[in-house]
Every structure is written in structure tokens, then in C-alpha cells.
C-alpha positions in Angstrom: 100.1 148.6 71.0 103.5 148.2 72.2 102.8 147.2 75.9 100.0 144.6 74.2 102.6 142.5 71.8 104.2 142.4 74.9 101.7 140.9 77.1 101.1 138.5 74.7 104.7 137.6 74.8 104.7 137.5 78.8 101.3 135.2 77.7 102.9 133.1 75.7 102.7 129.4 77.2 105.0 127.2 74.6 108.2 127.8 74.0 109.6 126.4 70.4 111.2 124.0 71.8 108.5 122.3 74.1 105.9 123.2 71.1 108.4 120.9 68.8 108.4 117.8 71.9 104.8 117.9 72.0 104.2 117.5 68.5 106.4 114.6 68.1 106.3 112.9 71.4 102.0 113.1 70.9 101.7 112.4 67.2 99.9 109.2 67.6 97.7 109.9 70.7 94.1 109.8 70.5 90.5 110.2 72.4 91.5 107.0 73.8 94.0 107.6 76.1 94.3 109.8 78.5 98.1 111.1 80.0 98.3 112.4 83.4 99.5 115.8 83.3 102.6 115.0 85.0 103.4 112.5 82.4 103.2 114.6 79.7 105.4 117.6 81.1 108.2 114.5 82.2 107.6 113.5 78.9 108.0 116.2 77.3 110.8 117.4 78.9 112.8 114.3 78.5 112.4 113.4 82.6 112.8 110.1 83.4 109.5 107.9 82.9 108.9 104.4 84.0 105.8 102.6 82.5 104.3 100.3 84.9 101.5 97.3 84.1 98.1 96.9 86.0 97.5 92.9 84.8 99.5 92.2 88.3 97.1 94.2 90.1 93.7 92.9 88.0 94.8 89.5 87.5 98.4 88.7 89.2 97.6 89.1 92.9 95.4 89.0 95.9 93.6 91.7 97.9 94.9 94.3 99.2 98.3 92.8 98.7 98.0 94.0 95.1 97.7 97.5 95.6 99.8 97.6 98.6 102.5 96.1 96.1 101.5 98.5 93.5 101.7 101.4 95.1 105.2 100.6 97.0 106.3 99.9 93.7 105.5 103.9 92.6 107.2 105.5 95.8 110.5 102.7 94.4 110.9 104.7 91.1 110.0 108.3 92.2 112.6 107.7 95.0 114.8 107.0 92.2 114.4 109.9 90.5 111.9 109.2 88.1 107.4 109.2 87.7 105.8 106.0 87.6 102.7 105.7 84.9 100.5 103.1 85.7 98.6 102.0 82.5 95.1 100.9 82.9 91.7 101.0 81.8 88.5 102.4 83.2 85.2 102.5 81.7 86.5 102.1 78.4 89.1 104.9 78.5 93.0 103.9 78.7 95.4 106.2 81.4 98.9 106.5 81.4 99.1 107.7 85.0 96.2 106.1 87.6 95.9 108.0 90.6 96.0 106.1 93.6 92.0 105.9 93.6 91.9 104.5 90.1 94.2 101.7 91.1 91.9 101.0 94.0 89.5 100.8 91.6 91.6 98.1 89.5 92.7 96.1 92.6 89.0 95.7 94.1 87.7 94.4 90.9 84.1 95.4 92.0 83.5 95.5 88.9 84.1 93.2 85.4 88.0 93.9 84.1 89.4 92.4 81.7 93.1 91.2 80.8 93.8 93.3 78.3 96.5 93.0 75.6 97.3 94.2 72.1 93.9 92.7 70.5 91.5 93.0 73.2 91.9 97.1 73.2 89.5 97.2 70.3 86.5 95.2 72.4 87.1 96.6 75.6 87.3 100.3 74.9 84.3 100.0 72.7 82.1 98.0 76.0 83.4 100.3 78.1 84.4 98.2 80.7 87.9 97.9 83.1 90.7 96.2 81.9 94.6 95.4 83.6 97.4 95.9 80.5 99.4 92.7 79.8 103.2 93.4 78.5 102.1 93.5 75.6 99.5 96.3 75.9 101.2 98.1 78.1 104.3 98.6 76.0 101.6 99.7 72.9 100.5 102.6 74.9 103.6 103.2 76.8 105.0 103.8 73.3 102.0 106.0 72.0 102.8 108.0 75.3 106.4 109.0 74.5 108.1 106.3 77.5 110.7 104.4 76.4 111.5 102.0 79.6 108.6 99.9 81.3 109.0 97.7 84.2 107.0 94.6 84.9 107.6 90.9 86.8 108.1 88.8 84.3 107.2 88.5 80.7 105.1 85.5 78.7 107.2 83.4 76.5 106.9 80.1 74.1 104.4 78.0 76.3 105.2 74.0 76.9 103.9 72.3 74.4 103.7 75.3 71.8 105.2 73.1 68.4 101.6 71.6 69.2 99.2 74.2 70.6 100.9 77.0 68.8 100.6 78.8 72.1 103.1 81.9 71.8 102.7 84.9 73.6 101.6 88.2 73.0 104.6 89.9 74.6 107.1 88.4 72.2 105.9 89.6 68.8 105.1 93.2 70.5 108.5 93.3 71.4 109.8 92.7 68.0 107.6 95.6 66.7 107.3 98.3 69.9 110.6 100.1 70.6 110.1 100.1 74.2 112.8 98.5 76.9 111.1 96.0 79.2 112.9 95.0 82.3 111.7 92.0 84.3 112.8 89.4 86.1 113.7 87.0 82.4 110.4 84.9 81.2 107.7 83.1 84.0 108.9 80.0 85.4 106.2 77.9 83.8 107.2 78.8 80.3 109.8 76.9 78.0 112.6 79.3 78.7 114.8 78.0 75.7 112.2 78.3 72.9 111.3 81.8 74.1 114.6 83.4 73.8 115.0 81.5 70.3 111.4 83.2 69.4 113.1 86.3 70.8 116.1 86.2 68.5 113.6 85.8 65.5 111.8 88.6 66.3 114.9 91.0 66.5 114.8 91.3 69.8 118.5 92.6 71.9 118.2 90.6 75.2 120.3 91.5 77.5 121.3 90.4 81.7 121.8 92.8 84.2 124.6 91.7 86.2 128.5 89.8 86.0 127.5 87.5 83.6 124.7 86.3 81.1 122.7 83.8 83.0 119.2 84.6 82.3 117.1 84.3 85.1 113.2 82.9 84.9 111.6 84.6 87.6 111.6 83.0 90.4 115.0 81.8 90.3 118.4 83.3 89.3 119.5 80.1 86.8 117.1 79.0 84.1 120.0 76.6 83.2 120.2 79.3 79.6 122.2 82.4 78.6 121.2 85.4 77.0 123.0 87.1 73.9 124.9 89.5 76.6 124.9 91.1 79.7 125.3 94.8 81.4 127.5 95.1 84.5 125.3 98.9 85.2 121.8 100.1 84.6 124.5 103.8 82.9 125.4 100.5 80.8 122.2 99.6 79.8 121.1 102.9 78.9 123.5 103.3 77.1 122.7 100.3 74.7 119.1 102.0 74.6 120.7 105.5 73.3 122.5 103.1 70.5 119.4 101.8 69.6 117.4 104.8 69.7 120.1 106.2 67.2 119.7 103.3 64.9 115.9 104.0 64.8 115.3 100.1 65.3 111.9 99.1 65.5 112.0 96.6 67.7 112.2 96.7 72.0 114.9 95.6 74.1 114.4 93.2 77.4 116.7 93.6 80.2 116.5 90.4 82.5 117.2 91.2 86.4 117.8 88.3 88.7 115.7 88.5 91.4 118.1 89.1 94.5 119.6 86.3 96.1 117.5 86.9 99.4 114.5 86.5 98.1 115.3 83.3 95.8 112.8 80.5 96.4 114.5 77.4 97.0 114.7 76.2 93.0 113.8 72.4 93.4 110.4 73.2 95.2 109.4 75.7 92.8 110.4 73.6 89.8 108.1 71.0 91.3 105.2 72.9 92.1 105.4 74.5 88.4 105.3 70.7 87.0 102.1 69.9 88.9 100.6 73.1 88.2 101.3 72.5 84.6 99.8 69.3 84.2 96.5 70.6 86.0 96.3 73.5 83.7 96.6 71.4 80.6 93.2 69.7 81.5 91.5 72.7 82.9 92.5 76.3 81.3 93.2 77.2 77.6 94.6 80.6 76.5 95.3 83.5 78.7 93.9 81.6 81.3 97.1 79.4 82.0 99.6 81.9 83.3 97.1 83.0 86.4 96.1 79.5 86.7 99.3 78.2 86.9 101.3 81.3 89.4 98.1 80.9 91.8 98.6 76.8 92.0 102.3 77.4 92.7 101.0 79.6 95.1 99.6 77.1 96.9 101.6 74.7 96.9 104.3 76.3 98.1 102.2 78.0 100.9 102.7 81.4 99.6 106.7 81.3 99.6 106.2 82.0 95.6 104.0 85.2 96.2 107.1 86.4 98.9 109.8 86.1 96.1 107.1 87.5 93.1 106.5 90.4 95.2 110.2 91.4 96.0 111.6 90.7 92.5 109.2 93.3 91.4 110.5 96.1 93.7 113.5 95.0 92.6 112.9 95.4 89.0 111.6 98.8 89.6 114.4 100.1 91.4 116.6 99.0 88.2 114.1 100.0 85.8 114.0 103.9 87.4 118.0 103.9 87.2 118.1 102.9 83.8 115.6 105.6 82.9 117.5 108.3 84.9 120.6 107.1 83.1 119.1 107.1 79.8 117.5 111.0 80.0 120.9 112.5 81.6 122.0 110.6 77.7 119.8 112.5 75.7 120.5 115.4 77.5 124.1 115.0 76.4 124.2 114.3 73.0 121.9 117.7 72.8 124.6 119.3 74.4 127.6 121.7 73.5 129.6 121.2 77.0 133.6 120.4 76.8 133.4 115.9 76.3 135.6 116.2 79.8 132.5 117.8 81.9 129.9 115.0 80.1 131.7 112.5 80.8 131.6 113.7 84.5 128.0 114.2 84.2 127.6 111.1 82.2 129.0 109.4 85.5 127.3 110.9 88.1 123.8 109.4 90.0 120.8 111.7 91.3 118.0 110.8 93.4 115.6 113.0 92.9 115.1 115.1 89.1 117.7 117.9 88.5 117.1 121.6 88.8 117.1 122.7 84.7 119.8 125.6 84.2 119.2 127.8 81.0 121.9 129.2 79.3 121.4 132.1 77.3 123.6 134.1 74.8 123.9 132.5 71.3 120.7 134.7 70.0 120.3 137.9 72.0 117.8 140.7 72.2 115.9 142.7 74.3 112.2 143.1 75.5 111.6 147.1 76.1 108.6 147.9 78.7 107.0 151.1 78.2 106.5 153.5 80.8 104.7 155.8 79.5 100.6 155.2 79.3 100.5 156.4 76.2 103.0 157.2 72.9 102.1 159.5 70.4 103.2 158.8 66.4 105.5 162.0 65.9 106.9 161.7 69.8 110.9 161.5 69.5 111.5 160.0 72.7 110.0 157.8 75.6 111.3 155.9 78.9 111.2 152.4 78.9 112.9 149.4 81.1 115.0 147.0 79.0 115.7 143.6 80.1 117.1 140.1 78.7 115.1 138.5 75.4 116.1 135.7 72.7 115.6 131.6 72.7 117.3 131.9 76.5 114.6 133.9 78.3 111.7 132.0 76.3 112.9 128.6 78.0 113.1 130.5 81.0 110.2 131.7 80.9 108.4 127.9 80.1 109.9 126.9 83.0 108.5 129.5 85.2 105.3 128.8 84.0 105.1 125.1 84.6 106.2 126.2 88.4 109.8 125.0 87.6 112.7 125.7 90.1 115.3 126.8 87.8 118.3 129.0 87.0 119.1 131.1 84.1 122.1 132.4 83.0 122.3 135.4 80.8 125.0 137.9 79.3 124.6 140.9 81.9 125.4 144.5 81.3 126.5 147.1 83.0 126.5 151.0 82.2 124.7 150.7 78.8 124.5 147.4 76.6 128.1 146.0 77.7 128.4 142.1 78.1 131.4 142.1 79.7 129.9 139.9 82.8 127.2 137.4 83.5 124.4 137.4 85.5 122.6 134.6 87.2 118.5 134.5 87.7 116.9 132.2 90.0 113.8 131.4 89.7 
């Protein structure tokens, strides 16, 4: 009986801990959506997770230069140190996590797929068709999946013309009510850059610059000619600002604007002209979420593909900041769950990874031990048996998680030596 209960101990697949993560970090998933199973551990282990759109790949940009974009954009962020999740949806079913032939799927558009945001989920999960995740859809799923950064190009915004049309995007209001932390490259070109970051301060939303100063970029250029609230000299910075707001349980999201590097800047005047043509076509030939593809695939043109060039490099560049802020951000949580000396976190708090750390459990503060029998069998009235005693409590259960995930890891336990002494440590690898 014995050598059972302890089987089912060496059985056991979830530790308390990892039990409690699940619990809260999946309270609100459903049959709709289906994590990757590499998600979900990241997730639940607080590993650093960037969300990533598909709209750019459906609806933002040619064959094959949209998957080749997309998938350059994953290999960015896991050589970072952090797992891209792709959001998208296939026959009616939303993933947080496509594999590289569901995003072939998505970027052939063989079949009908549909731009997708916050209130189109409802119609196209219940057709099931395909659809590519707008901002705004992605950061509602991204949030149901437990991922607090996402990465994307650039956000919609307070159309031209809106005090008439009343054309306001999605994004805005889902980031005054998701607390998720969208970087991209400020708001499109096309859109009235003013008016959105107004709208933005109305919703509640912190807007922030990374870089020296607070000029807030609008895609394809570095100057919209506005400045944002504030700016972050360091993606440890802006993590930083997302552990303050995580602590002040704000509903709202956060938007970190990234110039697009200074290489890759299209030459401001021709783009500002080809966005004024573009605009005044659209407004006698598109309505509604028509407009923004309209619009990016006329500057396109005009500018014989220059605009496509800069689009596709401020993206990578977005998801190389996005990863560090998200690496930045765990290493956070990991501290303030900590009991090490402020001088060694602050160390830690300092230091940059490229790849995810090796977990190192430290035992002690609850200790037992787990007794194998060796005897086959024990009878009731028998007064003494052999048995091998090794290393129990909270320690070895994490431990143990760990191993069974397939986690390289190191635990560290009180040792003993000549009976039950603890007079040294010992050190497991795993």
C-alpha cells in the first residue's frame, strides 16, 4: 500500500503551484480557442510570450512576402528569448500558436478569410470560415490566453474625417478595456495622428515612446509632428511601467510607440504625398475596414514599393523590442516573488539573456522525506523493514514538475550526511 501512495506521488503531474497558474491564467478560455501546448507551459510558467497578429499576413501583404515576413518575425522574438503566438483563425476555431503550416494556410488565402476583430468573432467562428486578427482581436484573445505583450505594425486610430463619418477604430476602445501592452510603430500614416492620441487619453490609455524623447512616430516615419504623454529610454524601462500597472490592476492596455529605425525611414515628403492621394481615392471608393488596405496598397504603388521596404523592417524591428520588453517584464515577476538579498535583484533585475533561463529550485523551508520500501511485502505486526529515504516537501514537487515537462533544471536541497544531519547542501541536476 505503501509503495502505491508512492507511485501515485512519483505520478503526480501538477505541482500546487503550476495547478494554481493554470487555473487563473485559463479561467476564461473556452472551446473556442485553442493554445499551443508550448504556450501554455511559457504561460504558465511566467516565460516570456509575445502575441503576434495574422491581419498583416490575411490582409496587409502580398504573396509569399507575407509569410516570409511572418515567419522571420517568429525566429526575431525566440532569438530574443521569448515564443511568438501567432493568433489566427481556421475553420472557425481561433489558435494562439499557428504552426508554420497553418500560417501557410492564412497567407495563401485559398480559401475565404476574413478580417477579423472584436465583433466579427461571433459570425466567423459560428460559419466556420478563416479569419486574420486585427489589433483589436488579437489583444482579446491574447488576453484570454494569459500574454500580456503583443507586437504588431501599427495600430488604427481616429480616421480623417471622423467628427463626420464617426469612423474610430476598433483598436482604440479595446485598448481602453484589454490590459494587454501593444507595441508598434505609433498609429498608420493615413490616420489623424492628433485626434487618436486625444481618443487614447479618453480611453485611459498610458502611451508611451521608446526612445530619448517623446516624439511619437506614425509608422512610416519617425516625426508625426505630435508627442506622446512620455517616453522609455529601455525596453527593462518599459517593463517596468507594465509591472506598475499590473500591480494597480488597471483595466486598460498600454501602447509603446517604436520609431521605425532611421535606415529604413521612407523619405517623409513622398510618403505624405502618396497618403493624400490615396486618401482622397478611398473616400470615393471604400467604406469601413476597407480603407486601411486600400489605402497602404495605393501608397504602395505609388511609391513603387519603397513603403512595403520600410513596413516590412519596422515590423522586425517592433518584434525585437517587443521580445525584450517581455523578457524584461517575466525576470520582474520573478522578482517580486522572490526572497533573494534587494543587492542580488537588482543584479538580476539588470542583467539581459538570449535565450530562456535554466529554473533552479530551492528547497528547505518545508522539509520531509519520501521512504521507498524494499521489501515486497510488509506484514501488520512486523517491527522493522529496509527502506531508501530521499528529499520530499514543496522543493522536490517543483522539481519533480520540471522533470516532467522535460525541463533542464537544478535543484538545490538540504543534504545529509551520516543520519538526518543538514549540515551541507547538495545540488541535483536534472
Amino acid at each position: 500500500m505503501l509503495r502505491k501512495s508512492l507511485g501515485i506521488f512519483k505520478d503526480f503531474k501538477l505541482s500546487r503551484m503550476r495547478f494554481h497558474l493554470l487555473c487563473q491564467k485559463y479561467r476564461h478560455s473556452s472551446s473556442c480557442i485553442v493554445i499551443n501546448k508550448d504556450i501554455q507551459e511559457a504561460v504558465s510558467f511566467h516565460q516570456p510570450v509575445v502575441a503576434l497578429e495574422s491581419t498583416i499576413i490575411t490582409h496587409g501583404m502580398p504573396y509569399p512576402l507575407n509569410i516570409e515576413t511572418a515567419l522571420a518575425v517568429e525566429d526575431l522574438i525566440k532569438k530574443e528569448g521569448a515564443l511568438p503566438a501567432t493568433v489566427g483563425i481556421l475553420g472557425g476555431k481561433v489558435y494562439v500558436g499557428l504552426s508554420q503550416e497553418q500560417l501557410q494556410i492564412l497567407a495563401e488565402k485559398k480559401t475565404p478569410c476574413m478580417k477579423t476583430s472584436r465583433r466579427d468573432f461571433p459570425y466567423v467562428l459560428a460559419k466556420g470560415i478563416n479569419g486574420g486578427t486585427t489589433v483589436s482581436g488579437t489583444m482579446l484573445v491574447a488576453q484570454k490566453a494569459g500574454i500580456d505583450i503583443f507586437v504588431t505594425g501599427g495600430i488604427g486610430g481616429v480616421h480623417r474625417g471622423a467628427e463626420s463619418s464617426f469612423d474610430i477604430s476598433a483598436d482604440l476602445t479595446e485598448l481602453g478595456r484589454t490590459p494587454v501592452t501593444v507595441v508598434s510603430a505609433g498609429v498608420k500614416s493615413i490616420l489623424d495622428v492628433e485626434r487618436t492620441l486625444e481618443y487614447l487619453e479618453t480611453q485611459g490609455v498610458c502611451v508611451t515612446v521608446m526612445g530619448p524623447d517623446a516624439t511619437f512616430p506614425d509608422f512610416f516615419t519617425r516625426n508625426s509632428g505630435y508627442k506622446a504623454p512620455s517616453h522609455v529610454e529601455s525596453p527593462y524601462l518599459a517593463a517596468l511601467m507594465m509591472k506598475k500597472w499590473t500591480e494597480l490592476d488597471m483595466a486598460s492596455g498600454m501602447l509603446v510607440a517604436v520609431p521605425i529605425p532611421k535606415e529604413y525611414e521612407a523619405e517623409g515628403q513622398v510618403i505624405k504625398d502618396a497618403i493624400e492621394i490615396a486618401v482622397k481615392e478611398a473616400a470615393v471608393s471604400v467604406r469601413g475596414r476597407d480603407v486601411t488596405p486600400f489605402v497602404l496598397q495605393r501608397v504602395l504603388e505609388i511609391t513603387g514599393g519603397e513603403s512595403l521596404k520600410s513596413n516590412v523592417a519596422l515590423i522586425k524591428n517592433n518584434a525585437i523590442t517587443g521580445a525584450q520588453i517581455s523578457v524584461e517584464f517575466c525576470k520582474l515577476k520573478d522578482i517580486s516573488n522572490s526572497s533573494m538579498p534587494v543587492e542580488t535583484l537588482r543584479q538580476v533585475s539588470k542583467s539581459t539573456t538570449s535565450s530562456l533561463a535554466r529554473p533552479v529550485v530551492i528547497g528547505g523551508s518545508i522539509v520531509d522525506f519520501i521512504a521507498m520500501v524494499k521489501e515486497p511485502e510488509i506484514k501488520c505486526l512486523q517491527p522493522h523493514f529496509s527502506c531508501d529515504l530521499r528529499m520530499g516537501g514543496l522543493g522536490g514537487l517543483i522539481a519533480l514538475q520540471y522533470r516532467l515537462s522535460h525541463q533542464n533544471h537544478c535543484l538545490i536541497l538540504p543534504g545529509w550526511r551520516e543520519g538526518l544531519g543538514t549540515d551541507h547542501m547538495y545540488i541535483w541536476s536534472v
